[in-house]
N, C-alpha and C positions, 0 to 999 in steps of 0.2 A: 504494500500500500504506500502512495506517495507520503510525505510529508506535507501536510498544509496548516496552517492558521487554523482555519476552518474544519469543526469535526465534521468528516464523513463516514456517519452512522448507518445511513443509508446507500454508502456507496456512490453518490454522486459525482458526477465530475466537478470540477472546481468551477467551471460559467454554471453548471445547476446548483450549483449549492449555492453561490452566492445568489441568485435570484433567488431562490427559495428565502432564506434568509432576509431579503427585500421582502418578499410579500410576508413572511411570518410578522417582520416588526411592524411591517402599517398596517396588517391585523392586528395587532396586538396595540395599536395607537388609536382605536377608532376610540369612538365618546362610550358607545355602548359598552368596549373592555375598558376602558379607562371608570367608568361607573361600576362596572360589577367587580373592578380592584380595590378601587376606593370605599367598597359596603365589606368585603371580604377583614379591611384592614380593620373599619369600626366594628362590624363583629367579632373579630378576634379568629385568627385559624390555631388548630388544636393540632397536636402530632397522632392524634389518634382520631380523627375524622376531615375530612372533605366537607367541604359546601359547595351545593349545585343549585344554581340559578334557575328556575322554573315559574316562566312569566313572573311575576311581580312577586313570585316567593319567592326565599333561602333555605332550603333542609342542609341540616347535618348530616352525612351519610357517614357511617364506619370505613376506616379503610378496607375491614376487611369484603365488606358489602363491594365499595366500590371496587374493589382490582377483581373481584370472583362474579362479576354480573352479577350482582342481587342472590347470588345459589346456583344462578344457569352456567355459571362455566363460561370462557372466553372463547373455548373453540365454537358451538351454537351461535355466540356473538356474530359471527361472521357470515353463516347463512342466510 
């Protein structure tokens, strides 16, 4: 694997990963993420749960909930 700046976790080439990398941060700039950052910080995040934004709610989910799909398992996820 080359060497780059740039992790390539995906194996990308270095023009795709730097675009990538473009579009992830001006996702991650819109108003609607910059708001549900800014509710995340006044809530408080826990090392033992997740918060997911759902319409105008915040649940707390378990990590373990989140990383297992709810019980279904990640590989069904993808069907």
């Amino acid at each position: 694997m080359r060497s780059s700046p740039i992790c390539l976790k995906q194996k990308l080439s270095l023009k795709a990963a730097a675009a990538k990398k473009k579009r992830d941060i001006a996702t991650a700039k819109t108003t609607k993420r910059k708001a549900r950052k800014a509710e995340n910080q006044r809530i408080g995040q826990s090392s033992t749960s997740d918060l997911h934004h759902s319409g105008s709610k915040v649940k707390r989910i378990s990590i373990k909930n989140n990383r297992g799909n709810f019980g279904r398992g990640t590989k069904k996820e993808k069907q």
